[in-house]
SERO-4910 file (N, C-alpha, C, O; in steps of 0.05 Angstrom, whole numbers):
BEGIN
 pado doro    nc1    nc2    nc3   cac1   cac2   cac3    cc1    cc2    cc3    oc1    oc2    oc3
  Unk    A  -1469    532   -634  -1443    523   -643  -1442    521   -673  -1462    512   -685
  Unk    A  -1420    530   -685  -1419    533   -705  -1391    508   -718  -1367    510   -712
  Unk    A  -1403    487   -736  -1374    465   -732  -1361    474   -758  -1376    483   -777
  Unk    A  -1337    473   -760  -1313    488   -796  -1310    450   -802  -1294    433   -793
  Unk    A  -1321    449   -813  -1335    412   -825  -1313    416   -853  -1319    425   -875
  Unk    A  -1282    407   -844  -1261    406   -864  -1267    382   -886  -1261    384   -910
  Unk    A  -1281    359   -874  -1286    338   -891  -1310    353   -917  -1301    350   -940
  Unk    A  -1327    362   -916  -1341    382   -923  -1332    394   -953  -1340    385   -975
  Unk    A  -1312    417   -947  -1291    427   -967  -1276    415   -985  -1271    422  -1008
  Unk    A  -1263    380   -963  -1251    367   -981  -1262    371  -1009  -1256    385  -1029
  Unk    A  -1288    350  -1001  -1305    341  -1025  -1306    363  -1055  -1302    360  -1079
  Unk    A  -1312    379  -1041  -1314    405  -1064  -1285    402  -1089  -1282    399  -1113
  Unk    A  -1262    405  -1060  -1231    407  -1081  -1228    384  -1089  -1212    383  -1108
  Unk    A  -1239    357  -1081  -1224    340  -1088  -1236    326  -1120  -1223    310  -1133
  Unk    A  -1268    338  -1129  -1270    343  -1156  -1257    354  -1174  -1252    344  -1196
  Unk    A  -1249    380  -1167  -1238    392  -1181  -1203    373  -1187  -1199    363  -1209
  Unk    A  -1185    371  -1167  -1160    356  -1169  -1161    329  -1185  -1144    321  -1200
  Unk    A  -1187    317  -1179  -1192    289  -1209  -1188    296  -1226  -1168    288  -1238
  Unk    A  -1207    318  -1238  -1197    332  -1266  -1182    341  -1275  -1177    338  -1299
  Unk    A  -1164    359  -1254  -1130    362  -1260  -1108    329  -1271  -1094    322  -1290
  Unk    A  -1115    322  -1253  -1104    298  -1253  -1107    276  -1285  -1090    261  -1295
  Unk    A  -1128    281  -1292  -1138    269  -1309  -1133    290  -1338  -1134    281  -1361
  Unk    A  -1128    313  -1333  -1123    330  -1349  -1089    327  -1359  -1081    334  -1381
  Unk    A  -1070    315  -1337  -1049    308  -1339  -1036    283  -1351  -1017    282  -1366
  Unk    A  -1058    256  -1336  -1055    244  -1360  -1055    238  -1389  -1039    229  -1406
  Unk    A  -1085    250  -1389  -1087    248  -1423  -1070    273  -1443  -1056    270  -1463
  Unk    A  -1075    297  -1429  -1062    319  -1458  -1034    315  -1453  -1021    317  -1474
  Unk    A  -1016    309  -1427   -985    307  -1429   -974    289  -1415   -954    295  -1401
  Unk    A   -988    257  -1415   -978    236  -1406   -961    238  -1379   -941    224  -1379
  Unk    A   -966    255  -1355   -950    254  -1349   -984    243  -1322  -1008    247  -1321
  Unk    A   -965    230  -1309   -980    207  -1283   -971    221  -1260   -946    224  -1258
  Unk    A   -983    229  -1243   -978    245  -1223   -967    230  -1204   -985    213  -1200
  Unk    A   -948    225  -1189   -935    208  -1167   -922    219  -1145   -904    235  -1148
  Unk    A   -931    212  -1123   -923    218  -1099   -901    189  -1083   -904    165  -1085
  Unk    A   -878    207  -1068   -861    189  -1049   -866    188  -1026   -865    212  -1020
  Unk    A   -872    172  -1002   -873    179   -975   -850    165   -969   -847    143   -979
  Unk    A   -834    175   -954   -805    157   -943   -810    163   -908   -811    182   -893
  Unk    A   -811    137   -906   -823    138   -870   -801    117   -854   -807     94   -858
  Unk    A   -784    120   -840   -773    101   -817   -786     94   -788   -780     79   -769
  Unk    A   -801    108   -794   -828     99   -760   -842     74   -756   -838     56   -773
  Unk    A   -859     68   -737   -878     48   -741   -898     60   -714   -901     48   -693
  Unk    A   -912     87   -722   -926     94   -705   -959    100   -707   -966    120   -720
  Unk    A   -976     86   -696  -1003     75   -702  -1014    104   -716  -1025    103   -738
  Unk    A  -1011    126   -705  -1028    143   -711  -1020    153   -736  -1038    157   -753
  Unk    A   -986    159   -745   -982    164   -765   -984    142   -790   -985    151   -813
  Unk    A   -985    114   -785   -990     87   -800  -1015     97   -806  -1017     91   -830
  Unk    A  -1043    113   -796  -1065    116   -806  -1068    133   -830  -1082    130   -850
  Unk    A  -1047    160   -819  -1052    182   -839  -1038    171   -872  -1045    178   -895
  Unk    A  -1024    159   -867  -1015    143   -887  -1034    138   -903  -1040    151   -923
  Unk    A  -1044    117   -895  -1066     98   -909  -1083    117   -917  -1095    113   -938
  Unk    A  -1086    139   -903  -1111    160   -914  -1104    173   -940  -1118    183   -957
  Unk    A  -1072    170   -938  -1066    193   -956  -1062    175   -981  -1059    183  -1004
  Unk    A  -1062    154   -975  -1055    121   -999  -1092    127  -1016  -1099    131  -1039
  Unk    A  -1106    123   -991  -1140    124  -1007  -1147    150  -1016  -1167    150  -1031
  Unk    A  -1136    172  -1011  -1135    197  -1032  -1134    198  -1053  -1151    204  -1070
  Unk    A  -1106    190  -1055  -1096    189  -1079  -1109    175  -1100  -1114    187  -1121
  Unk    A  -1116    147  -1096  -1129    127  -1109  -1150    145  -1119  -1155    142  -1143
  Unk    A  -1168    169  -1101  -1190    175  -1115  -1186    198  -1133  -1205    208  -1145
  Unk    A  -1161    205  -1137  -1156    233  -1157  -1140    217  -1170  -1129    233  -1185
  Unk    A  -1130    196  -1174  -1122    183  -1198  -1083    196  -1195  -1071    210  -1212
  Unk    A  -1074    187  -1171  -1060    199  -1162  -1034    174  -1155  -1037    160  -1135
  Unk    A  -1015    170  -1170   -992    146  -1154   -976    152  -1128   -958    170  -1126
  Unk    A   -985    133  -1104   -964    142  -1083   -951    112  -1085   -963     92  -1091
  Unk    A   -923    114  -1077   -908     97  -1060   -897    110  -1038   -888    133  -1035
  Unk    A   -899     82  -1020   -879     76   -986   -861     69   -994   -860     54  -1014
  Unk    A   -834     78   -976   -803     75   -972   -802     77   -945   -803     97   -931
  Unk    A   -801     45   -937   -787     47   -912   -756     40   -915   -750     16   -917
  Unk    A   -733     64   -914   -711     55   -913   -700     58   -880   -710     73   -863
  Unk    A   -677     40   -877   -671     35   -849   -658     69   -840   -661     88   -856
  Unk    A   -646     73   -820   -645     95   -816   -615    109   -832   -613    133   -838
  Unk    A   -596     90   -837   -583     93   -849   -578     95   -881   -559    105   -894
  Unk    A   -602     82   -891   -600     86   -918   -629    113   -928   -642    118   -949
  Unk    A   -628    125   -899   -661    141   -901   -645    170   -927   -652    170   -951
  Unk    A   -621    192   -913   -614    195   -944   -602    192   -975   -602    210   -992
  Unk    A   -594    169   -978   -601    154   -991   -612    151  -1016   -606    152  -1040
  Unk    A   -644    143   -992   -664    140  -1011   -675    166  -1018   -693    165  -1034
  Unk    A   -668    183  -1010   -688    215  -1017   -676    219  -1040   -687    225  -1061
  Unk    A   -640    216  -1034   -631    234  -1068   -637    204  -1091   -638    209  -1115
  Unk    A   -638    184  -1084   -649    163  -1111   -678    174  -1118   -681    180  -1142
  Unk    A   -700    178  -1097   -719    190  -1110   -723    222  -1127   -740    228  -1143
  Unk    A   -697    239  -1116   -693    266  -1120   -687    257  -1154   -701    270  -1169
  Unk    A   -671    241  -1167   -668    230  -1185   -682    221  -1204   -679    223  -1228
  Unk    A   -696    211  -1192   -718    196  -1211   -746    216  -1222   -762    230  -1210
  Unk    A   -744    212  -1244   -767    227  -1272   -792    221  -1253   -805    238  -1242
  Unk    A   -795    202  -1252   -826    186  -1245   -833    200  -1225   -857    207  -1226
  Unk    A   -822    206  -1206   -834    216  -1186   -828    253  -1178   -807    265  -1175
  Unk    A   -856    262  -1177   -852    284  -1183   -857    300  -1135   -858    321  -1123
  Unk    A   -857    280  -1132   -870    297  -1113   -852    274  -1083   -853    249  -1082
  Unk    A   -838    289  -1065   -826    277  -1039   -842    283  -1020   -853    305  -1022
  Unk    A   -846    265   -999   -850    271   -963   -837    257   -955   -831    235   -964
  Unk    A   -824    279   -921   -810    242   -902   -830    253   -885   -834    276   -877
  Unk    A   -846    225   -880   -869    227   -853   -853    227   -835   -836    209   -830
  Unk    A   -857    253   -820   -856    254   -792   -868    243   -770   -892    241   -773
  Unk    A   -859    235   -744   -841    237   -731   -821    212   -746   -833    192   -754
  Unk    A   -794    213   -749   -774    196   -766   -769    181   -729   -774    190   -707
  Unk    A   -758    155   -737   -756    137   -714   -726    149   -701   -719    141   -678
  Unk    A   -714    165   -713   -693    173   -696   -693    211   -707   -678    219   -726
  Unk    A   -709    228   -695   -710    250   -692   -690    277   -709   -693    296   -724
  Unk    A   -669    261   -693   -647    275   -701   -637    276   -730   -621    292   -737
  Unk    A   -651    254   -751   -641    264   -782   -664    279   -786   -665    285   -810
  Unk    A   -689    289   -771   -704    308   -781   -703    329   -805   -715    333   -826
  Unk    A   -675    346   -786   -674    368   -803   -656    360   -845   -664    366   -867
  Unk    A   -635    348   -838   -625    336   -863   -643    323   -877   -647    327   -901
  Unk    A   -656    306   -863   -680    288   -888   -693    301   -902   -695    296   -926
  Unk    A   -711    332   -882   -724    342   -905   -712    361   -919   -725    370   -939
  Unk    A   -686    372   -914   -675    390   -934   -667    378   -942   -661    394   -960
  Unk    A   -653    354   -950   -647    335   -974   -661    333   -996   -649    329  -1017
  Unk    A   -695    335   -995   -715    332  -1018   -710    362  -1037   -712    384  -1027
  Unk    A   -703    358  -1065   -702    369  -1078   -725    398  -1072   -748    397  -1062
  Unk    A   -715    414  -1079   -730    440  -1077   -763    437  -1091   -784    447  -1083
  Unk    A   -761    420  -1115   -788    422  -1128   -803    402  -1127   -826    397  -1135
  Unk    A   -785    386  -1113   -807    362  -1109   -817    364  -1069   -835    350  -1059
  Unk    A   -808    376  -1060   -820    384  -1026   -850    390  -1028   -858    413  -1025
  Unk    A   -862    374  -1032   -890    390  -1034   -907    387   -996   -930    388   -989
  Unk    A   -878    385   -979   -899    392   -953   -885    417   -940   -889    425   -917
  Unk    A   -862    431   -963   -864    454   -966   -837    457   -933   -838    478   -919
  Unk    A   -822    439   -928   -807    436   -894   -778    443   -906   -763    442   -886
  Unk    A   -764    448   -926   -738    444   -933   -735    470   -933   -712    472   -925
  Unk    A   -739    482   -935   -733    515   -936   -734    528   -961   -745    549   -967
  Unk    A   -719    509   -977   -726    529  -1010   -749    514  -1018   -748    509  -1043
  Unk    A   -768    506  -1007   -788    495  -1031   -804    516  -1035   -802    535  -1020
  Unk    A   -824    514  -1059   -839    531  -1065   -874    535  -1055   -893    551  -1053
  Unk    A   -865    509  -1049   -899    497  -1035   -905    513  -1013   -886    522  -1001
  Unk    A   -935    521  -1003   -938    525   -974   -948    493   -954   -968    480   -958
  Unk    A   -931    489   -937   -931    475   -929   -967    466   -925   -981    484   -918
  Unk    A   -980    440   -928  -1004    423   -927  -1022    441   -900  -1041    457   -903
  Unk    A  -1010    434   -876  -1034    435   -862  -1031    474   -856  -1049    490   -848
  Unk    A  -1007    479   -861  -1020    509   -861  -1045    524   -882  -1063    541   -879
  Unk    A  -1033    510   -901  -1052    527   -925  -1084    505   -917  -1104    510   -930
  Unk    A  -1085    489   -904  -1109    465   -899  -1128    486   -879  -1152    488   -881
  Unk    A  -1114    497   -864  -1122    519   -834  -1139    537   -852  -1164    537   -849
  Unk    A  -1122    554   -875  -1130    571   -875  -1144    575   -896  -1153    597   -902
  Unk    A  -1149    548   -913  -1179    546   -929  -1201    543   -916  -1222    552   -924
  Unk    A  -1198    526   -888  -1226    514   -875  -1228    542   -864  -1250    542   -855
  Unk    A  -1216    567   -861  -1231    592   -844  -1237    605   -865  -1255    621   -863
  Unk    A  -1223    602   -888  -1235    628   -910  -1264    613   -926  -1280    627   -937
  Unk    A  -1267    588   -926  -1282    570   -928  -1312    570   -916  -1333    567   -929
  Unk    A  -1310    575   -892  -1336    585   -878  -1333    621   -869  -1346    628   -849
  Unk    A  -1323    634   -878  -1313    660   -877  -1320    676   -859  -1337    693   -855
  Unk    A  -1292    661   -843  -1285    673   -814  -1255    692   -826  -1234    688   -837
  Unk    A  -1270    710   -817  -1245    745   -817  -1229    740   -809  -1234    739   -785
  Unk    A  -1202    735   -815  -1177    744   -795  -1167    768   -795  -1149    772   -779
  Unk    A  -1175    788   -810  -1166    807   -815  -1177    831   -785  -1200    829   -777
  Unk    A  -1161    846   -776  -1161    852   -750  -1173    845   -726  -1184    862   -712
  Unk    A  -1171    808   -718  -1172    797   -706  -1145    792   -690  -1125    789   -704
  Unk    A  -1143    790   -663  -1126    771   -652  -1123    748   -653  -1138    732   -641
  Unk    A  -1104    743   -665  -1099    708   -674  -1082    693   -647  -1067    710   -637
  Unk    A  -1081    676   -639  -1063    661   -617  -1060    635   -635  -1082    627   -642
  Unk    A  -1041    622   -643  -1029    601   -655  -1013    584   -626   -996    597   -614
  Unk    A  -1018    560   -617  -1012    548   -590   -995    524   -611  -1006    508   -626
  Unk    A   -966    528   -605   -954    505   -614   -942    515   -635   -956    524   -653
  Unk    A   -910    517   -637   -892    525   -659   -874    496   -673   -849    496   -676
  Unk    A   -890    477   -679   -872    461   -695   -879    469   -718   -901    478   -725
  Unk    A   -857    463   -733   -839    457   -761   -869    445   -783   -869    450   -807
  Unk    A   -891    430   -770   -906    422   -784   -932    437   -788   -943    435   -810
  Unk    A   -940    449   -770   -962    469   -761   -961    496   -754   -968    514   -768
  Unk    A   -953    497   -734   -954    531   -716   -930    545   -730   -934    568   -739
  Unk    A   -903    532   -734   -891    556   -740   -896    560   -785   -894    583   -793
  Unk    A   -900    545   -799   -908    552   -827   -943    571   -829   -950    586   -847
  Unk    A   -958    563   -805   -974    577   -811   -980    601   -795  -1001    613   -799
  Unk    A   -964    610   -776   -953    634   -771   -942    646   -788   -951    669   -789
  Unk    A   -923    640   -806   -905    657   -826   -926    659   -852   -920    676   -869
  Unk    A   -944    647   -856   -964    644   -877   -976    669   -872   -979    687   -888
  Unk    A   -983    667   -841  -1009    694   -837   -993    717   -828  -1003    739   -826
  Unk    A   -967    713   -821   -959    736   -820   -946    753   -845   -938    776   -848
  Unk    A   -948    737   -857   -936    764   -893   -966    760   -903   -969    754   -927
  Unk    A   -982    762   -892  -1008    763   -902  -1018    798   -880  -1034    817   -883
  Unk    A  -1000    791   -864  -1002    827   -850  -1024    819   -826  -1038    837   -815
  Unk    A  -1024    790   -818  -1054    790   -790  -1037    792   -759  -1013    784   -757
  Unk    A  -1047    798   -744  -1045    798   -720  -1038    768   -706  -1057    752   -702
  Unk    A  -1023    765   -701  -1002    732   -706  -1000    728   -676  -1001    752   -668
  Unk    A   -997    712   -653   -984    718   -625   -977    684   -622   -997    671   -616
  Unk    A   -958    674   -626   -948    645   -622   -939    638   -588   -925    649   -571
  Unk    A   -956    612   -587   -944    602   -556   -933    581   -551   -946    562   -560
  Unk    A   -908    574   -537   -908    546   -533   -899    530   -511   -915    533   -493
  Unk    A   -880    512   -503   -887    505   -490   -870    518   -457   -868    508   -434
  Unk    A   -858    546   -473   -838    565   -452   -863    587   -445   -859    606   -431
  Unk    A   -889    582   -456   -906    602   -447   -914    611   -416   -935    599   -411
  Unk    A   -909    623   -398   -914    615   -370   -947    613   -364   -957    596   -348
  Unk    A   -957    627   -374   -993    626   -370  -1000    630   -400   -996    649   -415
  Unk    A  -1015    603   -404  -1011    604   -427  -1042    610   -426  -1050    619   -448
  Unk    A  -1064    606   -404  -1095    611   -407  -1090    633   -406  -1094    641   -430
  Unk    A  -1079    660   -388  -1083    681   -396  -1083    695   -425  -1097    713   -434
  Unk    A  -1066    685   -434  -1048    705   -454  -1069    689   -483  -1070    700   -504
  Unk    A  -1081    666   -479  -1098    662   -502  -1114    670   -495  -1122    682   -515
  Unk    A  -1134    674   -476  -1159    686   -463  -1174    706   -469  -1198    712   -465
  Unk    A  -1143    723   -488  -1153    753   -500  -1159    746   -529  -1171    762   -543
  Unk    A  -1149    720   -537  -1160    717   -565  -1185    719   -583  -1206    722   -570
  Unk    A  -1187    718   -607  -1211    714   -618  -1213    688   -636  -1231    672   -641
  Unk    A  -1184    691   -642  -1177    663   -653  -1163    645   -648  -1141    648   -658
  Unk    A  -1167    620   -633  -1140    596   -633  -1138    576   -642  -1152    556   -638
  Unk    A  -1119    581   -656  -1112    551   -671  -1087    531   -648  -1067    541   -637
  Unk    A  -1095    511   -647  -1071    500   -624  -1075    465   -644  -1093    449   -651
  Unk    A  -1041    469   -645  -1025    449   -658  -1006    438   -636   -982    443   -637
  Unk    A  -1013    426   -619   -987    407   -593   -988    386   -594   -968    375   -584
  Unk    A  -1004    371   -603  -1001    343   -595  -1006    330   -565  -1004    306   -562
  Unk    A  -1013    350   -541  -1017    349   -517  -1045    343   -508  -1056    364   -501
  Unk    A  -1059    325   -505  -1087    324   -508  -1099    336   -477  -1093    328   -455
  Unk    A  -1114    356   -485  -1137    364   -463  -1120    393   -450  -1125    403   -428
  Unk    A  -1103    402   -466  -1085    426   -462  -1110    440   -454  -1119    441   -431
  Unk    A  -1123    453   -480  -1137    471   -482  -1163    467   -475  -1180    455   -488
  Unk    A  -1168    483   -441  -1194    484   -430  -1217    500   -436  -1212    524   -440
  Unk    A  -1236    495   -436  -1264    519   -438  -1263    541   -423  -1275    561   -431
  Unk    A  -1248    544   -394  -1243    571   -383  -1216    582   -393  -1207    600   -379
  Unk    A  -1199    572   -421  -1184    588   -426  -1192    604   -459  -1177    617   -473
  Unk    A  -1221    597   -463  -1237    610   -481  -1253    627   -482  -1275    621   -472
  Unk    A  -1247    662   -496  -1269    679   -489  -1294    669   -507  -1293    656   -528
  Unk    A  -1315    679   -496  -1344    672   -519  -1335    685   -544  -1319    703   -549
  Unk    A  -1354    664   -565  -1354    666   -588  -1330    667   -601  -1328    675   -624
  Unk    A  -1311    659   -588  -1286    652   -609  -1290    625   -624  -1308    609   -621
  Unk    A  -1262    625   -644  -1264    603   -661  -1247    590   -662  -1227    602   -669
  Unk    A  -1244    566   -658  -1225    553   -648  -1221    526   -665  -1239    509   -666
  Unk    A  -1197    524   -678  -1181    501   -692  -1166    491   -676  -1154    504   -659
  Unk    A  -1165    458   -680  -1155    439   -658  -1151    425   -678  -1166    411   -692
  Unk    A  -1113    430   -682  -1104    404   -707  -1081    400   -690  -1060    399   -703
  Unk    A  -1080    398   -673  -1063    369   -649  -1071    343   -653  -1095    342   -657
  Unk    A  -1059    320   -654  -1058    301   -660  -1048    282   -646  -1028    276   -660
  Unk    A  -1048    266   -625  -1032    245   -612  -1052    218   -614  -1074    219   -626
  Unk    A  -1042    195   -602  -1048    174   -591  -1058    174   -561  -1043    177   -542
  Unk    A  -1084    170   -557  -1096    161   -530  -1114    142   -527  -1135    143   -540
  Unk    A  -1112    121   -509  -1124     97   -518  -1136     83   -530  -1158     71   -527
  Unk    A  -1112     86   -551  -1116     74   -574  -1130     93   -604  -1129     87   -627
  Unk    A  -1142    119   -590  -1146    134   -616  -1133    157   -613  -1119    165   -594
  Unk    A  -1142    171   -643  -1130    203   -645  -1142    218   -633  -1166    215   -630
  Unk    A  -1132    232   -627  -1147    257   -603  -1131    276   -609  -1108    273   -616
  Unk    A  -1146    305   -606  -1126    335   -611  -1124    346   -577  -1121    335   -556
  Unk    A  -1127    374   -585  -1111    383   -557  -1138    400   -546  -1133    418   -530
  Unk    A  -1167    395   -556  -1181    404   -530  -1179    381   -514  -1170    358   -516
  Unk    A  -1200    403   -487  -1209    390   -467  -1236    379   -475  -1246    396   -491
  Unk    A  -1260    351   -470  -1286    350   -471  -1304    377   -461  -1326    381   -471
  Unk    A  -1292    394   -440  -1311    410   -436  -1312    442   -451  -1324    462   -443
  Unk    A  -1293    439   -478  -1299    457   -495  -1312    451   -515  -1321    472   -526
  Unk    A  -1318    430   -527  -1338    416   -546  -1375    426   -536  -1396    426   -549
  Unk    A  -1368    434   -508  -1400    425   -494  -1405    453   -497  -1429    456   -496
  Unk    A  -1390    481   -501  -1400    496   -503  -1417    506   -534  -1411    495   -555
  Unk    A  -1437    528   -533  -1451    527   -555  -1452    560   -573  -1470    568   -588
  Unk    A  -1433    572   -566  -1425    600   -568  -1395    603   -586  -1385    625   -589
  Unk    A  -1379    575   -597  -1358    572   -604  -1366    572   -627  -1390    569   -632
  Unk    A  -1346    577   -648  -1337    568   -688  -1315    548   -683  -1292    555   -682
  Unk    A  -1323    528   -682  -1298    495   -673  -1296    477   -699  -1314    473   -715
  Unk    A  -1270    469   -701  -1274    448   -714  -1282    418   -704  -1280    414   -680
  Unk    A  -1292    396   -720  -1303    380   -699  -1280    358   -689  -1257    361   -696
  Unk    A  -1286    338   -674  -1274    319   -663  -1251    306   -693  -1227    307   -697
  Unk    A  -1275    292   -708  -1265    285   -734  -1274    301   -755  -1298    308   -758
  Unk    A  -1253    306   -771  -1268    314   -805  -1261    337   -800  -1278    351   -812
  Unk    A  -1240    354   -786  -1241    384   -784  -1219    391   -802  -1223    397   -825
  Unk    A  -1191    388   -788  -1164    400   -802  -1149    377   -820  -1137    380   -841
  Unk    A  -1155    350   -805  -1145    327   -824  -1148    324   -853  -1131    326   -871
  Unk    A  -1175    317   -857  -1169    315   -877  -1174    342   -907  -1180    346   -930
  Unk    A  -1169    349   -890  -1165    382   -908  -1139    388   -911  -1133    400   -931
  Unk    A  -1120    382   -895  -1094    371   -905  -1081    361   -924  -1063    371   -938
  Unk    A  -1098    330   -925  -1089    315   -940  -1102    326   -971  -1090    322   -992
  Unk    A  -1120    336   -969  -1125    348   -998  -1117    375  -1001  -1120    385  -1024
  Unk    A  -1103    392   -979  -1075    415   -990  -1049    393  -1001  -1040    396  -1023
  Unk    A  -1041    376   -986  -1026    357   -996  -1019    354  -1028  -1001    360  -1042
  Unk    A  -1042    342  -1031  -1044    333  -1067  -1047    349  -1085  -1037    345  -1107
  Unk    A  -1063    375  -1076  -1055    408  -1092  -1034    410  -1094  -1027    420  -1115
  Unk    A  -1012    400  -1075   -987    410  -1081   -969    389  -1099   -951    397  -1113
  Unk    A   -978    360  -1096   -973    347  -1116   -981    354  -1146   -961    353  -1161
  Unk    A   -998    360  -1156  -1015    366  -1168  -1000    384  -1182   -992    381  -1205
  Unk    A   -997    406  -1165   -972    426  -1171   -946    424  -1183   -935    437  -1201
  Unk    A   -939    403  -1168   -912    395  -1173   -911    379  -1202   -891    380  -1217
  Unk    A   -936    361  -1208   -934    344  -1230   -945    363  -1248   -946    349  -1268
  Unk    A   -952    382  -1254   -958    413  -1269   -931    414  -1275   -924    399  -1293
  Unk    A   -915    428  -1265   -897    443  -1275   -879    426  -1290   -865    434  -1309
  Unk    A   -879    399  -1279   -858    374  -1300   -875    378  -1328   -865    383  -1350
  Unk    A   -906    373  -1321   -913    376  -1352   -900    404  -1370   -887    403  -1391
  Unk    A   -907    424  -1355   -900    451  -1365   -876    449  -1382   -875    450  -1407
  Unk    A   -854    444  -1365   -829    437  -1381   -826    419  -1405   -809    421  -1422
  Unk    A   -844    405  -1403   -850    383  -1417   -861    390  -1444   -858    373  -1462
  Unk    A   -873    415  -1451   -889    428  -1468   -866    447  -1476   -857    449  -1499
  Unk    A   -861    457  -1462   -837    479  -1473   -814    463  -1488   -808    471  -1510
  Unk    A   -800    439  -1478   -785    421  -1497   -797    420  -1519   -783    425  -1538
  Unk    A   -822    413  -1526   -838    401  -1555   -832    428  -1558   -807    427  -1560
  Unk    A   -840    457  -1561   -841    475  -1578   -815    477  -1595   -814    495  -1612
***
């Protein structure tokens, strides 16, 4: 077994992003700041939070929380769309009432979307471009491979489908209208499965030696869990990511690249005024 150890990679980028960071404060005063605007109160996403709060802290990075009620949720996006200080928006998903999903995040200004969900942003959305550092990272080929992507949300399956497909790879998306969904991944070489469904994905719906990403995410008694089964971990012929430390937090450090990004180009402008 071969484990894609995302915590691993972090480490590497997240030296380099201090020094950006620190490169920002001192030559063009500008303080890198992140918004999270969240109406939920849901354990698993309350974690990633906090993770993404102790990130930041270590690249020298400002986040604030906005919990506005659901009615003042846009609102608060165009007061922050407004504001100098803050160069970078998220609304953590899942929002406590679903349905302002789509308006909340196309409300965030085009340049400040750094989770890349509004349609005109410039960003690639976090956990796609997170996928597809941890495989070029331990350099796993996609290139005329069969890819199977299990799970087409808005946060995962469908941005990093469209990532790898203008990249020209062999793309095959499934979800939850799939009728056999073991067959039709069975022929894979590669699956990435993003559902949130824990224990979807069994060891007899895996050919040998594939490689397999598991950035599903739910609540099960009481912890996070993705969408294998235990008896695909046990095999020893797989490229897996592990239980913990695989797609998470490789995320959260595509995340702050894109902050990073975002507080770049304020400086940029910033430099071009002085000239």
């Amino acid at each position: 077994m071969k484990i894609l150890d995302g915590l691993e990679l972090s480490g590497y980028i997240k030296e380099r992003q201090l020094k950006q960071s620190r490169a920002l404060r001192q030559s063009w005063r500008v303080i890198p700041h992140l918004a999270i605007v969240y109406t939920g109160d849901n354990p698993v996403i309350n974690t990633y939070m906090r993770l993404k709060c102790e990130y930041a802290k270590d690249i020298a990075v400002e986040v604030d929380i906005f919990n506005p009620s659901e009615a003042e949720l846009l609102n608060q996006i165009n007061v922050l769309n407004n504001d100098e200080n803050i160069h970078s928006i998220i609304v953590q998903l899942p929002l406590s009432d679903i349905s302002q999903t789509e308006a909340a995040v196309t409300a965030i200004a085009d340049e400040k979307d750094v989770d890349g969900l509004g349609g005109g942003s410039v960003f690639t959305p976090a956990t796609a471009m997170a996928i597809d550092w941890l495989l070029a990272g331990y350099n796993v080929t996609l290139q005329n491979k069969k890819i199977a992507i299990v799970g087409n949300g808005r946060l995962v399956g469908a941005p990093l489908a469209d990532l790898w497909k203008k990249a020209g790879l062999n793309v095959s998306i499934y979800d939850i209208n799939t009728l056999d969904l073991a067959s039709e991944i069975k022929s894979s070489e590669i699956i990435v499965t993003a559902t949130g469904v824990p224990n979807l994905i069994t060891s007899d719906m895996i050919s040998p030696k594939s490689v397999v990403v598991d950035a599903g995410t739910a609540a099960e008694h009481g912890k996070i869990v993705g969408d294998l089964a235990s008896d695909v971990r046990s095999r020893q012929d797989l490229t897996i990511t592990p239980e913990k430390g695989g797609v998470g937090p490789l995320t959260v450090t595509a995340l702050f690249d894109n902050v990073l990004l975002a507080a770049r180009k304020v400086a940029d402008k910033k430099g071009q005024q002085d000239i």
